[in-house]
C-alpha positions as CSV (number, residue, x, y, z in Angstrom):
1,X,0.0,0.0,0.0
2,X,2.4,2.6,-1.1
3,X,0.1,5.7,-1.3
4,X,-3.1,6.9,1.3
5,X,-6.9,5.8,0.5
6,X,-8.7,8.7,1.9
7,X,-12.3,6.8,2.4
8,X,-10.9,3.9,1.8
9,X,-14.0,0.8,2.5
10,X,-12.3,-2.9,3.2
11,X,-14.5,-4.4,5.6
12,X,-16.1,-7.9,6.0
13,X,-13.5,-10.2,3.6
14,X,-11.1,-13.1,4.4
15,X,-7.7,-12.2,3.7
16,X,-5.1,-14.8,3.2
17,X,-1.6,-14.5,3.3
18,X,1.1,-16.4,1.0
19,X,4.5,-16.2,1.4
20,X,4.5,-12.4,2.2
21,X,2.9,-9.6,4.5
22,X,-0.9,-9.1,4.8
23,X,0.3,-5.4,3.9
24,X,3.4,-3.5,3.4
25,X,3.6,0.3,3.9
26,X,6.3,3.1,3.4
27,X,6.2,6.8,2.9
28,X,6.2,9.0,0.1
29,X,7.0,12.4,-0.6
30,X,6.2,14.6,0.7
31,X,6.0,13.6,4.0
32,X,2.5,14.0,5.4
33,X,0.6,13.7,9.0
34,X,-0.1,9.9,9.7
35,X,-2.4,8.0,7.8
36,X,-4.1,5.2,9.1
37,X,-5.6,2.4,6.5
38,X,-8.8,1.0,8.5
39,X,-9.0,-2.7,8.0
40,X,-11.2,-3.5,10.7
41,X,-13.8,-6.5,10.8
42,X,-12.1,-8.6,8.2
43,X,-10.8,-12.5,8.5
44,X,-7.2,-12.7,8.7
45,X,-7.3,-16.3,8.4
46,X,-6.2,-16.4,12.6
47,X,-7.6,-15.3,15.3
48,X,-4.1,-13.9,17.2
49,X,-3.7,-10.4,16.7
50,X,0.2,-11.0,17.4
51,X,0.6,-13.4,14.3
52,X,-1.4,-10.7,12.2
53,X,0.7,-8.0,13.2
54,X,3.5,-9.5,12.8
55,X,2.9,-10.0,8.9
56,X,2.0,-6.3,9.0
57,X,5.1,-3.6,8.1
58,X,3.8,-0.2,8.5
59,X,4.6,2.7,10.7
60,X,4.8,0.8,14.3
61,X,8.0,-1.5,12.5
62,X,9.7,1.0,10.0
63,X,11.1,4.7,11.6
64,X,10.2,7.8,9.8
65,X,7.1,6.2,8.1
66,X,3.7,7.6,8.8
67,X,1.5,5.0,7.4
68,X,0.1,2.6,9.7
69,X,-2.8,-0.5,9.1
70,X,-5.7,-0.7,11.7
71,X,-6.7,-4.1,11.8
72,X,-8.2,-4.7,15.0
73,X,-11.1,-5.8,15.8
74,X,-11.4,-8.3,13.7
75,X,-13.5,-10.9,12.5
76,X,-13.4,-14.8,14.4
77,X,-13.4,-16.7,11.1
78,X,-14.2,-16.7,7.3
79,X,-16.9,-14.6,6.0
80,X,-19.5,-16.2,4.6
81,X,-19.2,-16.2,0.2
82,X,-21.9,-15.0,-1.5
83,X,-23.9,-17.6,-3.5
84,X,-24.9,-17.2,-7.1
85,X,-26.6,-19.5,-9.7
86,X,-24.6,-19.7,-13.2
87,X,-27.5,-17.9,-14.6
88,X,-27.0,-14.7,-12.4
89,X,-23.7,-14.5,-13.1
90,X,-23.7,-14.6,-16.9
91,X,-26.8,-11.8,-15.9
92,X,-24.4,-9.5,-14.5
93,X,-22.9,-9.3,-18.4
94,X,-25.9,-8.8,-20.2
95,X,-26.6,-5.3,-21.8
């Protein structure tokens, strides 16, 4: 997340980590006030708020950066996926 999302929505989804960080941060110029990104209520796909922020470089690990992730709370397990017939789907590319 190299820039701020001023409004920014990014609730109620299960994120999944691969090999690399939930989210990376790191300033850019010029240097502004703090900005928070507001992932709150999500699936992280655990339930320890350590493990989470550990796979989370933002402000609170790096000096001199004034980007940081709000994650907490969060959700207890995987959101439920929305269900749709094929025929709804192909719906959503009709003109």
């Amino acid at each position: 997340m190299p820039y701020p999302c001023n409004g920014m929505v990014f609730v109620n989804n299960s994120l999944s980590r691969g090999s690399g960080y939930f989210a990376k941060t790191n300033d850019y110029y010029p240097v502004t006030p703090p900005v928070y990104f507001h992932l709150e209520n999500n699936y992280w796909g655990t339930t320890d708020a350590d493990e989470i922020a550990t796979y989370i470089i933002d402000g609170h690990d790096l000096p001199n950066v004034n980007m940081f992730v709000i994650f907490e709370p969060f959700l207890s397990g995987p959101v439920r996926t929305e269900q749709k017939t094929w025929s709804e789907v192909k719906g959503l590319f009709r003109e």
